[in-house]
PAMAR-104583 format. One line per field, with one value per residue: residue number from 0; y, z, x of N, C-alpha, C, O in turn; residue in three letters. Coordinates in steps of 0.2 Angstrom, whole numbers. Layout:
BEGIN
n <- [NUM ...]
n.py <- [Y ...]
n.pz <- [Z ...]
n.px <- [X ...]
ca.py <- [Y ...]
ca.pz <- [Z ...]
ca.px <- [X ...]
c.py <- [Y ...]
c.pz <- [Z ...]
c.px <- [X ...]
o.py <- [Y ...]
o.pz <- [Z ...]
o.px <- [X ...]
res <- [ala ...]
This chain:
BEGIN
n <- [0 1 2 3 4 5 6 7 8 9 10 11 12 13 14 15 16 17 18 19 20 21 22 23 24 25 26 27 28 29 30 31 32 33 34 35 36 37 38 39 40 41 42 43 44 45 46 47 48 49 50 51 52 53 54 55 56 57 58 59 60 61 62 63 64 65 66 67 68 69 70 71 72 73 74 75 76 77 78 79 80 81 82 83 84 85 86 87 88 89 90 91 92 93 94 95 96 97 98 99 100 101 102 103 104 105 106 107 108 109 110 111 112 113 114 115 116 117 118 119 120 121 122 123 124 125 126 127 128 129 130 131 132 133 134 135 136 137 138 139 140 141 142 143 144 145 146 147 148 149 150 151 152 153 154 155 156 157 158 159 160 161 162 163 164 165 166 167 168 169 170 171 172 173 174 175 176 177 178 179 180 181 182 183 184 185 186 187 188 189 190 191 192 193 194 195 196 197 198 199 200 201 202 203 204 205 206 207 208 209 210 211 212 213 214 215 216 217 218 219 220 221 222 223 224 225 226 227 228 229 230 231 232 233 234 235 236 237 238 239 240 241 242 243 244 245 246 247 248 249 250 251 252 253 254 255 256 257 258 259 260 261 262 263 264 265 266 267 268 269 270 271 272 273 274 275 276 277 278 279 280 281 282 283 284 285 286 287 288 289 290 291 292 293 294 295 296 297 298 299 300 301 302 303 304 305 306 307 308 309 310 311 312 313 314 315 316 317 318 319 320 321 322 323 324]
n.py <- [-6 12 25 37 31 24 34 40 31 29 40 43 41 49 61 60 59 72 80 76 82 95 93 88 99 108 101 104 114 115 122 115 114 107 101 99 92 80 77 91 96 113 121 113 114 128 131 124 134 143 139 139 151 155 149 153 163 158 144 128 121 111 100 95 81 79 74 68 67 79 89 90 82 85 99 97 94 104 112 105 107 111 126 136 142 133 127 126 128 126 136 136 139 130 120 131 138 131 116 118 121 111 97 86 83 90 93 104 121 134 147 149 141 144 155 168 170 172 179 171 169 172 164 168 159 151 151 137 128 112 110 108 103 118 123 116 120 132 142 153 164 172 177 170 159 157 161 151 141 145 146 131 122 112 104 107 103 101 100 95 94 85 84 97 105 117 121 114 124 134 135 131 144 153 146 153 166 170 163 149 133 119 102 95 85 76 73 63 71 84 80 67 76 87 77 74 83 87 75 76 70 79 97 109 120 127 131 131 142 139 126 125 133 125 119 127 134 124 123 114 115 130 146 157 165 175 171 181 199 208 209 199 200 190 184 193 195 188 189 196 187 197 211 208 205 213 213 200 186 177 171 156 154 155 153 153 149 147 136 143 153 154 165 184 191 182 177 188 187 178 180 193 186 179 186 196 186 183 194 195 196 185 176 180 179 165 161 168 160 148 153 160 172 182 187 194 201 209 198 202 205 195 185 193 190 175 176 185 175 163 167 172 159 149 151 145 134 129 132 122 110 102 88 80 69]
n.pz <- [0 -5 4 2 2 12 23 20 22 37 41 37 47 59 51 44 57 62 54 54 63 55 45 48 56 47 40 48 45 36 24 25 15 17 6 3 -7 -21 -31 -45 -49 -47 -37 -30 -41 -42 -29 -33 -40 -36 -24 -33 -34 -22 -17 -13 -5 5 6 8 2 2 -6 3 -1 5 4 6 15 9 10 23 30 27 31 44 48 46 57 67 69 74 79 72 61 51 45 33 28 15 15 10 2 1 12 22 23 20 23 39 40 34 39 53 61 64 62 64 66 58 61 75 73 67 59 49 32 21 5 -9 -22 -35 -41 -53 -54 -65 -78 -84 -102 -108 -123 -135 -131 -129 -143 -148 -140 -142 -136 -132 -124 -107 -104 -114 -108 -95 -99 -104 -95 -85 -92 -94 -80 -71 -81 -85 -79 -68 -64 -50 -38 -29 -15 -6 -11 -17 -30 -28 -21 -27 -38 -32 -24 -38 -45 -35 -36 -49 -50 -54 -58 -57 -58 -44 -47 -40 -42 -38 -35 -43 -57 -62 -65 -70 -83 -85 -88 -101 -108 -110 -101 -94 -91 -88 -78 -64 -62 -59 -64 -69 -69 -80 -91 -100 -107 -113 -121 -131 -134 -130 -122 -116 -112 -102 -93 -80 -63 -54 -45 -56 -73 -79 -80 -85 -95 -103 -113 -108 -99 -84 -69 -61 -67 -72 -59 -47 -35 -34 -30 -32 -29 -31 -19 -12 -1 9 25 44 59 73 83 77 77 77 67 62 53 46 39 31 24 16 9 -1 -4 -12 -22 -28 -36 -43 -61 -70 -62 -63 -76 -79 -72 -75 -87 -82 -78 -66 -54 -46 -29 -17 -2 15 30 39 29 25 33 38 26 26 37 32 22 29 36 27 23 29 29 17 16 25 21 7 14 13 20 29 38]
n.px <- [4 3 10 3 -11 -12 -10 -24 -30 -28 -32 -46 -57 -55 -57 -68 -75 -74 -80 -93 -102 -102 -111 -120 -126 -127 -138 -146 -150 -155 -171 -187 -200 -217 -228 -244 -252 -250 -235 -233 -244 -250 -249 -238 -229 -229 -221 -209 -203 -200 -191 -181 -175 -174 -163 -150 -152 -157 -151 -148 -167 -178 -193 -207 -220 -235 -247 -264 -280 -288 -277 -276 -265 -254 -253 -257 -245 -236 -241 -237 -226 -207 -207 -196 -192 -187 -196 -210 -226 -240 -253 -269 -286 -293 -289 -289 -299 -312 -308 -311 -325 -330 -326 -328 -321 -304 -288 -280 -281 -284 -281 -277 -264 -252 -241 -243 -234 -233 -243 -242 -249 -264 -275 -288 -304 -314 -328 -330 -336 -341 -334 -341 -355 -357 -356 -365 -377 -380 -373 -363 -359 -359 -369 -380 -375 -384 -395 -400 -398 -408 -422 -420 -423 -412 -408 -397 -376 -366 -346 -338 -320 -326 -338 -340 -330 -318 -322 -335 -343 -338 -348 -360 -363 -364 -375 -384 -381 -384 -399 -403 -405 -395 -388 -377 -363 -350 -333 -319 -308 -300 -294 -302 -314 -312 -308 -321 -327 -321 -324 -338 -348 -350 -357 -353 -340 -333 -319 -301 -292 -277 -279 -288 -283 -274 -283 -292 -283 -283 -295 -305 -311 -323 -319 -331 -333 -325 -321 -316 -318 -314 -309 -296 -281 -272 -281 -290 -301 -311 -323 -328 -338 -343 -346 -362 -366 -364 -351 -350 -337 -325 -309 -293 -281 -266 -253 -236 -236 -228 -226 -235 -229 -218 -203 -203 -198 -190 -201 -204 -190 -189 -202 -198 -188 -195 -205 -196 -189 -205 -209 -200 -194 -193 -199 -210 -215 -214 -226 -238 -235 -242 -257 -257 -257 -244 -243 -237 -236 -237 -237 -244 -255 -258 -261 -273 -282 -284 -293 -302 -307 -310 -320 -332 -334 -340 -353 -358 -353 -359 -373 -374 -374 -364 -351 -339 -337]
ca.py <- [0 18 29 40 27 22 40 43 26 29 47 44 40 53 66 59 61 78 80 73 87 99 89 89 108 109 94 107 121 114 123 112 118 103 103 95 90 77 80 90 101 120 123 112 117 136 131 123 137 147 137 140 158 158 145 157 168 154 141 123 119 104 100 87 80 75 71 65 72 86 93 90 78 89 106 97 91 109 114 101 106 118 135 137 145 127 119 130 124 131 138 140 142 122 119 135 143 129 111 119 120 105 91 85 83 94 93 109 126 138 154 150 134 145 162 166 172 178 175 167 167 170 159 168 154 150 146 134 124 108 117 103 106 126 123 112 123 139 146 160 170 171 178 164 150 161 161 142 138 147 141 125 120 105 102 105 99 103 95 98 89 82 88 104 107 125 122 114 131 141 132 134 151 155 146 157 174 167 161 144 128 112 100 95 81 75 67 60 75 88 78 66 81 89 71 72 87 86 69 77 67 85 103 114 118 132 126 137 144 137 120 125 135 121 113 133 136 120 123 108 119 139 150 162 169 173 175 186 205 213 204 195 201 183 183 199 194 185 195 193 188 203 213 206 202 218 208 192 186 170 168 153 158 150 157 152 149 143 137 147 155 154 171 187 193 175 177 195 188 177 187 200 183 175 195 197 180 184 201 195 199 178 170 181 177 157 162 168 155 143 156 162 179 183 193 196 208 207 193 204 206 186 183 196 186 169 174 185 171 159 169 170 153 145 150 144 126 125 131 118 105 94 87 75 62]
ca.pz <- [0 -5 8 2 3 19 26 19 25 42 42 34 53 61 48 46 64 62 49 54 65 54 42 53 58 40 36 52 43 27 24 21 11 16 1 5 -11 -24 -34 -51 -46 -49 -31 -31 -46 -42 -26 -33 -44 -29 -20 -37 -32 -13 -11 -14 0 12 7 6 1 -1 -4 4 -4 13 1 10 20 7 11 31 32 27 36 52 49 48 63 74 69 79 77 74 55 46 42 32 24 14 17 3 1 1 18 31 23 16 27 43 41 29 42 57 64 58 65 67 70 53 64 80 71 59 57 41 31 13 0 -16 -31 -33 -47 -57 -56 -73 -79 -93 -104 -113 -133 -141 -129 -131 -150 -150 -136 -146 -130 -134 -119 -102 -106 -118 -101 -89 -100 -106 -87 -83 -96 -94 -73 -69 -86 -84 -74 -67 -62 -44 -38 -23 -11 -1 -14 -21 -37 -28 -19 -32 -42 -27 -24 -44 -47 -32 -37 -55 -51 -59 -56 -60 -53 -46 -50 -39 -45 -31 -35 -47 -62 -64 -63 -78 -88 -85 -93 -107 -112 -113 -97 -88 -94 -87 -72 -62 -61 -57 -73 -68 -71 -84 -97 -106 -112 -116 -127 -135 -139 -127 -119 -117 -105 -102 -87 -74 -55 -48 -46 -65 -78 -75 -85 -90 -101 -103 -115 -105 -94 -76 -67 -57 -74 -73 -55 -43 -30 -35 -31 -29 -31 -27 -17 -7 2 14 33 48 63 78 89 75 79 69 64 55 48 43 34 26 19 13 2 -5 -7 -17 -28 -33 -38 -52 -68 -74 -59 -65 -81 -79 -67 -80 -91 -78 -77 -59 -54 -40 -24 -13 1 22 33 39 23 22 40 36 20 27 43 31 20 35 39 21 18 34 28 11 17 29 14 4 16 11 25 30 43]
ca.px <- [0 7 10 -3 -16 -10 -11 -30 -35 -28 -37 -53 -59 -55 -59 -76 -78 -73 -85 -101 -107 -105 -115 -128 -128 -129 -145 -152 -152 -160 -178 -191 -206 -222 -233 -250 -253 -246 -230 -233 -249 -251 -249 -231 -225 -225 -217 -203 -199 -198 -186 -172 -175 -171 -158 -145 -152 -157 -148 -153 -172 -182 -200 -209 -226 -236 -255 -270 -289 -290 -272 -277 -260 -246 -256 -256 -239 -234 -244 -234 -217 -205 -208 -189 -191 -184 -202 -215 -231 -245 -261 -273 -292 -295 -286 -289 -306 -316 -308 -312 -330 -331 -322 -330 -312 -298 -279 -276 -283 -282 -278 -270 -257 -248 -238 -244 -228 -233 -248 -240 -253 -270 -278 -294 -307 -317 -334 -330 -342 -339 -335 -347 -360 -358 -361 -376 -384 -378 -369 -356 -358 -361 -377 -383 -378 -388 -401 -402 -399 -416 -426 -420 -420 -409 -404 -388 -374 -356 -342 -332 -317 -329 -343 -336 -322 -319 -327 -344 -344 -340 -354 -367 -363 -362 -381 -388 -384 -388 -406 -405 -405 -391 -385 -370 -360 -346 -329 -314 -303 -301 -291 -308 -318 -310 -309 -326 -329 -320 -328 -345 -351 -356 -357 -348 -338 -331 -310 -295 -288 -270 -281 -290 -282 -272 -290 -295 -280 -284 -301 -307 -317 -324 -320 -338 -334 -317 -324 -314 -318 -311 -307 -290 -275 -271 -287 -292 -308 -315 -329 -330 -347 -347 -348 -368 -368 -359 -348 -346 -330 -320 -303 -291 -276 -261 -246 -234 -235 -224 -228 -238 -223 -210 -199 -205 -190 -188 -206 -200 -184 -194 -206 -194 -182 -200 -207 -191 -193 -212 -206 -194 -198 -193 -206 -219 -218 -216 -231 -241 -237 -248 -262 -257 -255 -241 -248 -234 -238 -237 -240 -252 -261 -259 -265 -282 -284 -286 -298 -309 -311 -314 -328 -334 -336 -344 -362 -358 -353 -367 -380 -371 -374 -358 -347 -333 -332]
c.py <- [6 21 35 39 25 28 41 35 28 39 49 44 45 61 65 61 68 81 81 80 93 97 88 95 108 107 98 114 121 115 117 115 108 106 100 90 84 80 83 95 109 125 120 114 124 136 131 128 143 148 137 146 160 158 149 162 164 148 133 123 114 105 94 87 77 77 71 70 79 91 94 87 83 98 104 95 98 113 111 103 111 123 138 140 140 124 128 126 129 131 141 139 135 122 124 139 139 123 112 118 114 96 91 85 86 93 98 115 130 144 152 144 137 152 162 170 177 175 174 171 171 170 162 159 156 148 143 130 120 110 112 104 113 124 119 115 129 145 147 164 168 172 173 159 152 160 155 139 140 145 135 123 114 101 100 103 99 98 98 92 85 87 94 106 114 126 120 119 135 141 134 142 157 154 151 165 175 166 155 139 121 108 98 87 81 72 65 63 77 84 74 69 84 82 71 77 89 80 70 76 74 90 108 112 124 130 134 136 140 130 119 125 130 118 119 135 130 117 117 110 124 141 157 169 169 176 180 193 210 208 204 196 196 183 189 199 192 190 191 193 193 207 211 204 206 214 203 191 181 169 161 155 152 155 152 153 146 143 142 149 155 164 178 190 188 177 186 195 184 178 191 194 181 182 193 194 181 190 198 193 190 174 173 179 168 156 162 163 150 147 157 169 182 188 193 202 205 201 195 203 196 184 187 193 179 169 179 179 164 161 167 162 146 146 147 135 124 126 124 110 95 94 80 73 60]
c.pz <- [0 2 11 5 10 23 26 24 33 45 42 42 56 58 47 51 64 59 50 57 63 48 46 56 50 37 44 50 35 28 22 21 11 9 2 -1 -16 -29 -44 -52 -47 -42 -31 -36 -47 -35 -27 -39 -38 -27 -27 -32 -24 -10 -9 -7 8 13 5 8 -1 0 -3 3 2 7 5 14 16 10 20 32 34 30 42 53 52 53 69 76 73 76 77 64 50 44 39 26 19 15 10 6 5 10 24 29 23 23 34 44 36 34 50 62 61 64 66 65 65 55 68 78 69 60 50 39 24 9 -8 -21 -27 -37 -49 -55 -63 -73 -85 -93 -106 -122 -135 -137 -130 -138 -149 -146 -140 -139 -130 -129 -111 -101 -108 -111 -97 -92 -103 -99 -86 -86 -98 -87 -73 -75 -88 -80 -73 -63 -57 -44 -30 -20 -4 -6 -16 -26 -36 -26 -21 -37 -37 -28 -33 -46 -41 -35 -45 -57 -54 -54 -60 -55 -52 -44 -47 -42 -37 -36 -44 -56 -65 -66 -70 -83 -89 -91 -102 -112 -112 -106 -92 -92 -93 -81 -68 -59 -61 -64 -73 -73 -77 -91 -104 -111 -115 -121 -131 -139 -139 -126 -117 -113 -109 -99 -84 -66 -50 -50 -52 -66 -76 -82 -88 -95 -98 -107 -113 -98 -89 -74 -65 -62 -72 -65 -48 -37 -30 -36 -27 -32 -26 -25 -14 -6 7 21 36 54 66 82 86 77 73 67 58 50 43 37 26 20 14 6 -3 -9 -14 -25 -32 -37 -45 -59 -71 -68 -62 -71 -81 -75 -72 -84 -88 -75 -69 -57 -47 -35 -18 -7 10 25 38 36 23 26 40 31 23 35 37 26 22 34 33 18 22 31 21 13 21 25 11 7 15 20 26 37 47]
c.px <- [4 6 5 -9 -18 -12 -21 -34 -33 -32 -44 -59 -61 -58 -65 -79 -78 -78 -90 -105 -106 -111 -120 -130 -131 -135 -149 -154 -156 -168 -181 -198 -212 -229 -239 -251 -248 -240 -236 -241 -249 -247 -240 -226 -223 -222 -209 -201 -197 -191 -181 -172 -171 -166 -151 -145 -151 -155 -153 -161 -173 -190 -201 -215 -227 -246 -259 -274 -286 -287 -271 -268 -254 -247 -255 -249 -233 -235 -239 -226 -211 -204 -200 -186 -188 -190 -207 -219 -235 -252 -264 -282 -293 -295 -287 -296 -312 -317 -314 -320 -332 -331 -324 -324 -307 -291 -276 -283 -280 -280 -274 -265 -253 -249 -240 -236 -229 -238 -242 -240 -261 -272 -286 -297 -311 -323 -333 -335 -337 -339 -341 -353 -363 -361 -367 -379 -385 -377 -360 -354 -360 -368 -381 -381 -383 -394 -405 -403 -407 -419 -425 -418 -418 -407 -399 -385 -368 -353 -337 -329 -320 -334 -338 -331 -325 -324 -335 -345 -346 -346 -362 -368 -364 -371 -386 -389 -387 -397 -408 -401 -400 -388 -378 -368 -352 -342 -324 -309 -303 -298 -299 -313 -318 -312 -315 -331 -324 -323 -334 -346 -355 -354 -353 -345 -335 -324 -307 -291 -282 -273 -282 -288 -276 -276 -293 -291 -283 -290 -306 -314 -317 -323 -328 -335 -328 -324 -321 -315 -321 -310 -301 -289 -271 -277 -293 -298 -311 -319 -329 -338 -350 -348 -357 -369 -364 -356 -348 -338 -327 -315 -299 -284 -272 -256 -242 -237 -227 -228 -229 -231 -216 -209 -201 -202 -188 -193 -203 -196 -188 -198 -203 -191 -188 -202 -201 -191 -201 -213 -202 -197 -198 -199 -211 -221 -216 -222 -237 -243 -242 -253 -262 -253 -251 -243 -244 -237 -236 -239 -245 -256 -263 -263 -273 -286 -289 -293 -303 -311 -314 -320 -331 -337 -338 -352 -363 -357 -357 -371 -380 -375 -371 -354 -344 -332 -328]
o.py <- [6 19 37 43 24 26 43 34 31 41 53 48 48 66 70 64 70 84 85 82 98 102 88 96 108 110 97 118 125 112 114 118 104 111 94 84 84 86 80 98 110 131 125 115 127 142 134 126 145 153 135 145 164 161 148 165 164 145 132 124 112 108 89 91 72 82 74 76 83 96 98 91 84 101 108 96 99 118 114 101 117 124 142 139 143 118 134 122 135 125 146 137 135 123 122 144 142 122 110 114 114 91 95 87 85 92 98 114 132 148 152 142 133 155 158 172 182 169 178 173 172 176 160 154 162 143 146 128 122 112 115 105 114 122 121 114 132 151 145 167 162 168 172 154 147 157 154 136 136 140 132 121 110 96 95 100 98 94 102 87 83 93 93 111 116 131 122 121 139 146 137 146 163 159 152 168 179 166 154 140 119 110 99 83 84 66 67 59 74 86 76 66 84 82 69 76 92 81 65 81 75 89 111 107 127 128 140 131 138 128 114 121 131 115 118 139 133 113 115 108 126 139 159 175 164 181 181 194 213 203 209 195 197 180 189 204 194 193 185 197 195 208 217 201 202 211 201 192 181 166 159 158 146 159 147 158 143 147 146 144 154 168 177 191 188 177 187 199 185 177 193 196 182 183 190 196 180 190 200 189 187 170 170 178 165 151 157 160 149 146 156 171 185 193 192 207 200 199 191 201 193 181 184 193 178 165 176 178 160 157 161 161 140 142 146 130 118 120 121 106 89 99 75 76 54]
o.pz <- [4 6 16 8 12 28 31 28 36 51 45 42 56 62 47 51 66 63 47 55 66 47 43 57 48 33 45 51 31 32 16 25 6 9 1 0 -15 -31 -47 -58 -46 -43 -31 -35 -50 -33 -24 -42 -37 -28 -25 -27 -22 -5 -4 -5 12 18 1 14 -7 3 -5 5 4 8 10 17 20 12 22 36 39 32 46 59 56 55 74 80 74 71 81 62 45 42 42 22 20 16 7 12 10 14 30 33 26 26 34 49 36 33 54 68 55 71 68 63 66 51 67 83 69 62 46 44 22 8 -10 -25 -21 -40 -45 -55 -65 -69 -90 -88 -108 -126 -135 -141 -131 -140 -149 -146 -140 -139 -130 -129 -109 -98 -105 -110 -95 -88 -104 -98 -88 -83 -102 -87 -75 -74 -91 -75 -78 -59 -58 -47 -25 -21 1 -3 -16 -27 -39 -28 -21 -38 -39 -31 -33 -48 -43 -36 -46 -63 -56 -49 -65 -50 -56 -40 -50 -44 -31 -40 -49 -61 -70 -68 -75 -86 -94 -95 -107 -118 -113 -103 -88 -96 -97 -78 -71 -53 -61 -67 -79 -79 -79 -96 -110 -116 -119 -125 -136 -144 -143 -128 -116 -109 -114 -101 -84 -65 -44 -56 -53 -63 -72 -87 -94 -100 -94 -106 -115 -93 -89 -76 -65 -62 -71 -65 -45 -33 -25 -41 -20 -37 -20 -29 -14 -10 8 22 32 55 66 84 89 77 67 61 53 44 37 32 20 14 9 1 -9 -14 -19 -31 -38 -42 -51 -60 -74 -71 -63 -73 -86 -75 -73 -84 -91 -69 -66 -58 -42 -38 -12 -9 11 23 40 38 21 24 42 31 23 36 38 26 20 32 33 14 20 31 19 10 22 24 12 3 16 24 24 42 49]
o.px <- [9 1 4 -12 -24 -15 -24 -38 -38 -34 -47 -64 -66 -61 -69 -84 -83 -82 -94 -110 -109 -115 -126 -136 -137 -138 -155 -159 -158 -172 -179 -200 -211 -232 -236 -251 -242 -242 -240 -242 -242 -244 -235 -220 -218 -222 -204 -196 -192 -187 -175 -169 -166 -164 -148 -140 -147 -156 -158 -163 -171 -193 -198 -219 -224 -249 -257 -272 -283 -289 -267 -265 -251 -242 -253 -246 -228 -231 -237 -223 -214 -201 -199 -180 -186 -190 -206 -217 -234 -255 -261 -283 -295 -300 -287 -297 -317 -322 -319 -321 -339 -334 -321 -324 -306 -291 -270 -289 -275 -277 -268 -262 -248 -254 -238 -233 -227 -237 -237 -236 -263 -273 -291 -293 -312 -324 -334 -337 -331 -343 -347 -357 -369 -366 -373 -385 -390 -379 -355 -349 -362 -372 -386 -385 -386 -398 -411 -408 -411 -422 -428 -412 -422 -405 -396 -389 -364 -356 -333 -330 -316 -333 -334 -327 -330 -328 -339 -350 -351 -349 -367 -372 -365 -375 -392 -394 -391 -400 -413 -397 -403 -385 -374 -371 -348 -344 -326 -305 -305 -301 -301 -317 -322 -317 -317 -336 -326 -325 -338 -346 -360 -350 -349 -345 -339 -324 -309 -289 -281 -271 -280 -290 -276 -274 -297 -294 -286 -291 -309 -320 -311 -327 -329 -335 -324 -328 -323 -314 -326 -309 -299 -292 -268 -276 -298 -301 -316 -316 -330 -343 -355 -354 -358 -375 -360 -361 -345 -335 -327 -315 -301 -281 -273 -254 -245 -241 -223 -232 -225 -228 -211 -214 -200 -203 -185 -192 -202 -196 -188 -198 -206 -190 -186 -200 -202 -192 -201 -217 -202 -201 -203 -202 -216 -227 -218 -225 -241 -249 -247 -255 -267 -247 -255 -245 -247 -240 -234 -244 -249 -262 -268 -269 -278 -293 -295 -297 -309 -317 -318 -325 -332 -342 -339 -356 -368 -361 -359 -374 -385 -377 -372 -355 -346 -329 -328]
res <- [unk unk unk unk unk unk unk unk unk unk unk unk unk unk unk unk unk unk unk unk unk unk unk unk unk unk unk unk unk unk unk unk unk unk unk unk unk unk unk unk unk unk unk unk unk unk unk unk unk unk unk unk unk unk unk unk unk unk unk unk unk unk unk unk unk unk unk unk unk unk unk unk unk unk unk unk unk unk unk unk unk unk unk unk unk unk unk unk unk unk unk unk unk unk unk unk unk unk unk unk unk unk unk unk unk unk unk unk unk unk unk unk unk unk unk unk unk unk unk unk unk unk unk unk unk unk unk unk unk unk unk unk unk unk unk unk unk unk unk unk unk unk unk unk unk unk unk unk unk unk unk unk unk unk unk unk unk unk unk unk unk unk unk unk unk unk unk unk unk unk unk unk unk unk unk unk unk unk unk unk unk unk unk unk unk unk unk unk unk unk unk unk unk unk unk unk unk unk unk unk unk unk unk unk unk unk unk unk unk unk unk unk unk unk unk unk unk unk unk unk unk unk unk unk unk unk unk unk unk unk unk unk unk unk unk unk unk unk unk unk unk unk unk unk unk unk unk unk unk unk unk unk unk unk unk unk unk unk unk unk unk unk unk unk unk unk unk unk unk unk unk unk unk unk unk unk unk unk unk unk unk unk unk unk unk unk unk unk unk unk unk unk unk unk unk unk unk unk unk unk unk unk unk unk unk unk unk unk unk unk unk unk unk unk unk unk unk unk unk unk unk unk unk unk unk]
């Protein structure tokens, strides 16, 4: 054995030992970003563009997909974890506005679990039709559904990704202030939901544009209507409901949190690297690209967000009368 060899084998021990704990300082300093949902989604996909963005400021990031009870798993996971600025999750519309009053049991507590940290996005939703049903009914407009729905009650029929989901909501909420009558038509999560409207099997649907817009460039299916506010600067032909209906308005959102009692200074720094990141001229336009509209602002502004749309959406899930078990 060389001398060399003989040197590195009689060292490797020791210097490993030397090693390891910074190796481990280091695997403590790695953020992780819990994503509720499965890899490949609208929500994880503009997380991990994020995390290119940051790593330079904060270093190592990872994402971990924690799925399952309608994003309940990987929110409570976030809930449980130490307030010590290395775990952050998200809070979106589904999970801390909707769950809460949808789930006979929940795992955490959408106000007091979580610092909020910074809103994200916030995704225009859509009213699309099936195209081959708009032709054969001769609906072009919002006008022309509104007015086939009424003259024809229970006719039609829409497609959510489950009872209590966003899109049954939006749907509920959308045939109220409308005056018509259709039913609705659950699937087991939003991808059979779409399949479903694409293959004819139901008529329309009210989907988050991120979702949508690859089956509306493709001329799958029509966007009528967008429900937030004004028309949305990603599709700017397309007429909002409030246009025909003053204050209608649903959007889908999501932002960061951290755990309750993480330090505000950390939530602070936070704020200020992701701020930064949603600001740059290349996330917003990859942002774009997946019809999602960046909405930076205070973890104040984030934390007012998620409690007015709590309130917001408990009379809407009791009207409904969907619920989980």
């Amino acid at each position: 054995m060389s001398d060399r060899r003989r040197f590195l084998g009689l060292a490797s021990g020791p210097v490993l030992a030397a090693l390891a704990p910074r190796a481990r300082a280091q695997a403590a300093r790695t953020l992780r970003i819990i994503v509720p949902f499965a890899p490949g989604g609208p929500i994880d996909l503009t997380v991990r563009m994020l995390v290119e963005k940051v790593r330079d400021s904060l270093g190592p990031v990872v994402v971990e997909n924690r799925p399952g009870a309608g994003g309940g798993i990987g929110v409570t996971a976030v809930a449980r974890a130490a307030p010590d600025g290395q775990t952050l999750g998200i809070a979106a519309v589904a999970m801390h506005a909707i769950n809460p009053w949808l789930f006979a049991k929940l795992g955490y507590n959408p106000i007091r679990d979580f610092a909020p940290v910074i809103q994200m996005v916030r995704v225009p939703n859509v009213l699309v039709i099936n195209t081959e049903t708009a032709e054969r009914l001769r609906i072009a407009t919002l006008a022309d559904f509104i007015a086939h729905a009424k003259a024809n009650p229970g006719k039609l029929n829409f497609a959510s990704g489950g009872n209590g989901s966003a899109g049954h909501l939006a749907g509920e909420i959308f045939k109220q202030r409308a005056g018509f009558f259709a039913v609705h038509i659950p699937y087991n999560g939003g991808g059979p939901a779409q399949l479903a409207l694409l293959g004819g099997q139901v008529d329309f649907s009210l989907d988050n544009l991120a979702t949508a817009a690859p089956n509306i460039r493709a001329g799958r299916i029509r966007a009528l209507a967008v429900t937030t506010a004004a028309r949305s600067p990603l599709l700017p032909e397309v007429p909002a409901i409030a246009e025909r209906y003053p204050g209608f308005e649903i959007d889908t959102w999501w932002g960061l949190t951290a755990p309750a009692g993480t330090p505000p200074e950390i939530v602070a720094r936070l704020n200020e690297v992701f701020g930064a990141a949603l600001r740059a001229s290349d996330v917003q336009a990859r942002f774009a690209q997946m019809m999602a509209e960046p909405a930076p602002g205070t973890p104040a502004q984030f934390a007012a967000l998620i409690e007015r749309e709590l309130r917001r959406y408990e009379p809407v899930v009791r009207a409904s009368g969907a619920k989980v078990d």
